[in-house]
C-alpha positions as CSV (number, residue, x, y, z in Angstrom):
1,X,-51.3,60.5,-145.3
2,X,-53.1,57.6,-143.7
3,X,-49.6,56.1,-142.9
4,X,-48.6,59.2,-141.0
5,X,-51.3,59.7,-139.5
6,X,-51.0,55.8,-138.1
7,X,-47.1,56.2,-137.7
8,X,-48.5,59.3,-134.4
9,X,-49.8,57.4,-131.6
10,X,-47.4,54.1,-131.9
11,X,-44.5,57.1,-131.8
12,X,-46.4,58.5,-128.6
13,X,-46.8,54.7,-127.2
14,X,-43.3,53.9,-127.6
15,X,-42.3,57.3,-126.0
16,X,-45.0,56.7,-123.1
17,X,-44.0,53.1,-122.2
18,X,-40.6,54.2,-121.3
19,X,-41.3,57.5,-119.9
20,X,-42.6,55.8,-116.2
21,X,-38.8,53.8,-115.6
22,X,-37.2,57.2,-116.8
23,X,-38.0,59.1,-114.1
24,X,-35.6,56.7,-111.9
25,X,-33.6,55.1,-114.4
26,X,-32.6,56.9,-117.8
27,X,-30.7,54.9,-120.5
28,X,-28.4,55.4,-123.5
29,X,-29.5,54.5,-126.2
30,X,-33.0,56.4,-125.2
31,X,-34.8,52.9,-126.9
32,X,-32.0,50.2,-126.3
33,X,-32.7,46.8,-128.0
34,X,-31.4,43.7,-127.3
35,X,-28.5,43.8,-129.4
36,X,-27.2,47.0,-127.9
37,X,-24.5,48.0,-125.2
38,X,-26.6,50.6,-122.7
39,X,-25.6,52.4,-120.4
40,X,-28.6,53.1,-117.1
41,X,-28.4,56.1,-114.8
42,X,-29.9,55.8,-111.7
43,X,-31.4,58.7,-109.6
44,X,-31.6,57.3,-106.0
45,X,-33.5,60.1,-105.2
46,X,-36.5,59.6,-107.4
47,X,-38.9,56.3,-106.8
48,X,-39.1,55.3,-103.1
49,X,-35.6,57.2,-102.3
50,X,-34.7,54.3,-100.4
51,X,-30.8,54.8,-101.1
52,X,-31.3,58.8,-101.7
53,X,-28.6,60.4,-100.0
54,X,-27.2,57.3,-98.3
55,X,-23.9,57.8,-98.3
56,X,-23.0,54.1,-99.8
57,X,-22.0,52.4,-102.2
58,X,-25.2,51.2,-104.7
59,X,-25.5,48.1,-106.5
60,X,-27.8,46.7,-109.0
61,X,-30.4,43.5,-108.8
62,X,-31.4,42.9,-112.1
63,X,-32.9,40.1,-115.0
64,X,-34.9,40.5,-118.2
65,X,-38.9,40.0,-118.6
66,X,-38.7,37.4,-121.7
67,X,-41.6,36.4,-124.0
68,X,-41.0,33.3,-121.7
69,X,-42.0,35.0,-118.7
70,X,-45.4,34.1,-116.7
71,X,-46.1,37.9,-115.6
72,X,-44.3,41.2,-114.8
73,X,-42.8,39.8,-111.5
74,X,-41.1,36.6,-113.3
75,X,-38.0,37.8,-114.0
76,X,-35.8,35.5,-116.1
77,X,-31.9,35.1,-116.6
78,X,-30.8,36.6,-113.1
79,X,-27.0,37.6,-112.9
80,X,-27.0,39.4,-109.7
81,X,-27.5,37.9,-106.4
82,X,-29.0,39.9,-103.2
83,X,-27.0,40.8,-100.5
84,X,-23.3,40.0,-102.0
85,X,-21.1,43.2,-102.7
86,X,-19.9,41.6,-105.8
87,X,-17.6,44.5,-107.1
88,X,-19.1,43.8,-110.9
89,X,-22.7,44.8,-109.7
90,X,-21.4,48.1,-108.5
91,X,-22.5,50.9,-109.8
92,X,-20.5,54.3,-110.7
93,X,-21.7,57.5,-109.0
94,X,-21.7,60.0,-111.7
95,X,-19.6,63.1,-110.8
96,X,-21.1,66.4,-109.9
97,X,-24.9,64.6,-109.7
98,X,-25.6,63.8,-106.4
99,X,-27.3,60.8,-106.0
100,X,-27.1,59.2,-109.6
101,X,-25.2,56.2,-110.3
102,X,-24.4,54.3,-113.7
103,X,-23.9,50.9,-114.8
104,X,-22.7,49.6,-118.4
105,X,-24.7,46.4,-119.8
106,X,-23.0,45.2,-122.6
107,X,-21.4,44.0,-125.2
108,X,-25.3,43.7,-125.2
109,X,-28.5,43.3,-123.6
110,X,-29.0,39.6,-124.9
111,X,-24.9,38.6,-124.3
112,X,-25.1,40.8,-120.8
113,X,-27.8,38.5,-119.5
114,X,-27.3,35.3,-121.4
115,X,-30.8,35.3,-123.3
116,X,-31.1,32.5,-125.4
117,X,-32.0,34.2,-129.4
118,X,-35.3,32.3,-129.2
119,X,-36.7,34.7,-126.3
120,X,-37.8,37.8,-127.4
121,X,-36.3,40.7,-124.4
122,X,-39.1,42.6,-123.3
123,X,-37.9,44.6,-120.5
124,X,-34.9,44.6,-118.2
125,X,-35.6,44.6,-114.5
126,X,-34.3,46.4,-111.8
127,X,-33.9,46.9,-107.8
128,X,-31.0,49.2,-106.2
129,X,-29.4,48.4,-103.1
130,X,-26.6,48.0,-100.4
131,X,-24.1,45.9,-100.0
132,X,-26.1,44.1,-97.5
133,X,-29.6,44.4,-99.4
134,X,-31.0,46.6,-96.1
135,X,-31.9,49.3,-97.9
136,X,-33.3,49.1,-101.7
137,X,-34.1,52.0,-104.4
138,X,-37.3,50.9,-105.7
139,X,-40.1,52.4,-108.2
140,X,-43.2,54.6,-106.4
141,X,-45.1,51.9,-104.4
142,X,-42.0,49.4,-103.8
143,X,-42.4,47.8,-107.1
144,X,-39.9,46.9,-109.2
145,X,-38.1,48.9,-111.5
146,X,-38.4,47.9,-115.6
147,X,-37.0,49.6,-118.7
148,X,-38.6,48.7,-121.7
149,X,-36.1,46.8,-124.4
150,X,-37.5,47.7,-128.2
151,X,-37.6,45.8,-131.7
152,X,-35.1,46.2,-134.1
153,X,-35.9,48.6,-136.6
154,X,-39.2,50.0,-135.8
155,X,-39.5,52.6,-138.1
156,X,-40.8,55.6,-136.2
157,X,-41.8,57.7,-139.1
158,X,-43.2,56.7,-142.7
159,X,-42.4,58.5,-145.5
């Protein structure tokens, strides 16, 4: 019973921690881990809105938070760079949702970003933009945008 009643509030801390970068960004799997392909919807019009309704295409800026990392703003193991229109950053609108856009980051997190298997992937970062990088989709505040990568095999019920 003890166990169960332990197993409650990491469930509702795991569900929490990615429930803020949901609102903007919403992934499959749900709780993606570093080994897995995901695939990241982004809703322009949610955050700062900055490319809501823009009429553009939308790329993505994006690295990993590592257990190498010196705070939440030190992202590591960059692949993007601002302001080029590279066509692999694009993103896909997704039809019939206006103002939601996917991207595919695979064969997996880790091989995606080239993390080393040393580093422990805490979070993947995000910022939307432009071609040019003159107008970016950010979270509420003009922070940056993270999605929480989980453990292997955290066991979300005991029996």
């Amino acid at each position: 019973m003890l166990k169960k009643l332990c197993s409650i509030p990491i469930f509702f801390w795991i569900a929490c921690s990615a429930i803020n970068a949901q609102v903007i960004i919403t992934t499959t799997p749900a709780f993606p881990t570093a080994n897995d392909e995901v695939t990241i919807v982004y809703d322009a019009s949610e955050g700062t809105g900055g490319l809501s309704n823009c009429s553009c295409d939308v790329y993505l800026h994006t690295g990993v938070i590592t257990s190498v990392s010196t705070g939440p703003s030190d992202w590591k193991y960059v692949v993007t760079t601002w302001g080029q229109a590279n066509a692999a950053w694009k993103m896909t609108p997704v039809p019939g949702q206006p103002n939601k856009y996917s991207y595919v980051i695979g064969p997996s997190i880790r091989d995606y970003y080239g993390v080393p298997a040393n580093e422990v992937i805490e979070k993947m970062a995000f910022v939307f933009r432009n071609a040019a990088g003159t107008l970016e989709g950010k979270d509420v505040g003009g922070t940056d945008i993270f999605y929480d990568v989980f453990a292997e095999n955290i066991p979300l019920t005991t029996s």
